[in-house]
C-alpha positions in Angstrom: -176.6 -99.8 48.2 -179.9 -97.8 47.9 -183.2 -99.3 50.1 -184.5 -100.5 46.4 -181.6 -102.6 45.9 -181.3 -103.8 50.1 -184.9 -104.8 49.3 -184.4 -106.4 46.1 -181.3 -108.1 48.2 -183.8 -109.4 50.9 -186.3 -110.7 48.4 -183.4 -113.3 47.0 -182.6 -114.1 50.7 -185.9 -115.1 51.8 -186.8 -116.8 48.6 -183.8 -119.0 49.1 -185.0 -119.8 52.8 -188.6 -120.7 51.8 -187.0 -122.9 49.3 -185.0 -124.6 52.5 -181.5 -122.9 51.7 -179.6 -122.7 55.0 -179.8 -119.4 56.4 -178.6 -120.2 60.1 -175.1 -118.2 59.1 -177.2 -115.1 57.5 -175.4 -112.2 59.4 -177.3 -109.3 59.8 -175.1 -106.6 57.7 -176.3 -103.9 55.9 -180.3 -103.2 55.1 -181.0 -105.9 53.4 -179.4 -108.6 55.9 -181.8 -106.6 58.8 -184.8 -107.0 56.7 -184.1 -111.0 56.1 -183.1 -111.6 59.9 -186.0 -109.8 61.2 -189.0 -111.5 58.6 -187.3 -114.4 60.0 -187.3 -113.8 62.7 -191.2 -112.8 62.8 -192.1 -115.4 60.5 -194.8 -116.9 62.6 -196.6 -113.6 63.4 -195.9 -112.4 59.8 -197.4 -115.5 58.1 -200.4 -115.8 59.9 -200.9 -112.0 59.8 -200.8 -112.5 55.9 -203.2 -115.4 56.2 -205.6 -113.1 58.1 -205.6 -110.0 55.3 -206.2 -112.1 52.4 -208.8 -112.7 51.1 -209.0 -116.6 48.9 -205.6 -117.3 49.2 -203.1 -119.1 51.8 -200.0 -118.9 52.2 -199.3 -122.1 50.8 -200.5 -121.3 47.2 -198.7 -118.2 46.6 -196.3 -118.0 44.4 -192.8 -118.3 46.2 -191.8 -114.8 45.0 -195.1 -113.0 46.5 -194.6 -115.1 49.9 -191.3 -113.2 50.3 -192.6 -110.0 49.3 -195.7 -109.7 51.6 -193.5 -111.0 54.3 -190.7 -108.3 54.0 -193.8 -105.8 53.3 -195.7 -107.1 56.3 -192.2 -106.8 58.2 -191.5 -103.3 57.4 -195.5 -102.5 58.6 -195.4 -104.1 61.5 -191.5 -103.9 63.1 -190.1 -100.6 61.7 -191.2 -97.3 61.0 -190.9 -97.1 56.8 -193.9 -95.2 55.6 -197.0 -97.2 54.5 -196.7 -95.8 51.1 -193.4 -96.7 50.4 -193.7 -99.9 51.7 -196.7 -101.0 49.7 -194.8 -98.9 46.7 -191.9 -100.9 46.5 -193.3 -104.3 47.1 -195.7 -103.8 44.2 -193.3 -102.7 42.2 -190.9 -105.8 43.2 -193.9 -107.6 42.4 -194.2 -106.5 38.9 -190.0 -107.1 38.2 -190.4 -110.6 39.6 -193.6 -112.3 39.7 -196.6 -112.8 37.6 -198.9 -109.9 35.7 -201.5 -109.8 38.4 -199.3 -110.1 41.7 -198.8 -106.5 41.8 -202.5 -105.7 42.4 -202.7 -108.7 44.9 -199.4 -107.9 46.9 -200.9 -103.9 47.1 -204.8 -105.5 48.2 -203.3 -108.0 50.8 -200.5 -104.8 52.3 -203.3 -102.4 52.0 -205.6 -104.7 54.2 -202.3 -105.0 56.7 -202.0 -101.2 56.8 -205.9 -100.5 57.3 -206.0 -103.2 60.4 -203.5 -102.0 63.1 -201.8 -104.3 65.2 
């Protein structure tokens, strides 16, 4: 499994635990397990460092789909050591496949504000 399709992976995973699906037997196997456990893991720090870097929007009213994106994005800046440029790279462009025409820009302003503000 390449890390496009772990992400892709941990994008369905976390989408189906902000929609309440039981994840309490989510093992963490393989790159895409990791990246779920640990944004859940996080997911306190994660969500309110998203509410911090943007700009009109909480949480709440984001599409499900760009939730779990900048959360996995936010993940991977704050808790491992994946370039910044990949990491915004990829999430925009997961943005593009599965949300709406104008989350790509919003998921690169809100990673890009994340990146710029060190922890």
């Amino acid at each position: 499994m390449t890390k496009q399709d772990a992400r892709e992976r941990a994008l369905g995973l976390l989408y189906a635990a902000d929609a309440g699906a039981d994840t309490g037997s989510l093992e963490p196997t393989g790159r895409a397990g990791r990246l779920a456990v640990g944004v859940l893991g996080h997911l306190d720090e994660i969500d309110i460092i998203i509410n911090d870097h943007s700009t009109g929007w909480r949480l709440t009213r984001m599409p499900a789909v760009d939730r779990a994106i900048l959360r996995m994005g936010v993940y991977e800046l704050r808790y491992t050591d994946t370039p910044v440029g990949v990491v915004v790279s990829e999430a925009v462009e997961l943005a593009k496949r599965y949300s709406t025409a104008k989350s790509g820009s919003f998921i690169n302003a809100v990673l890009a504000n994340v990146a710029a503000d060190p922890p």
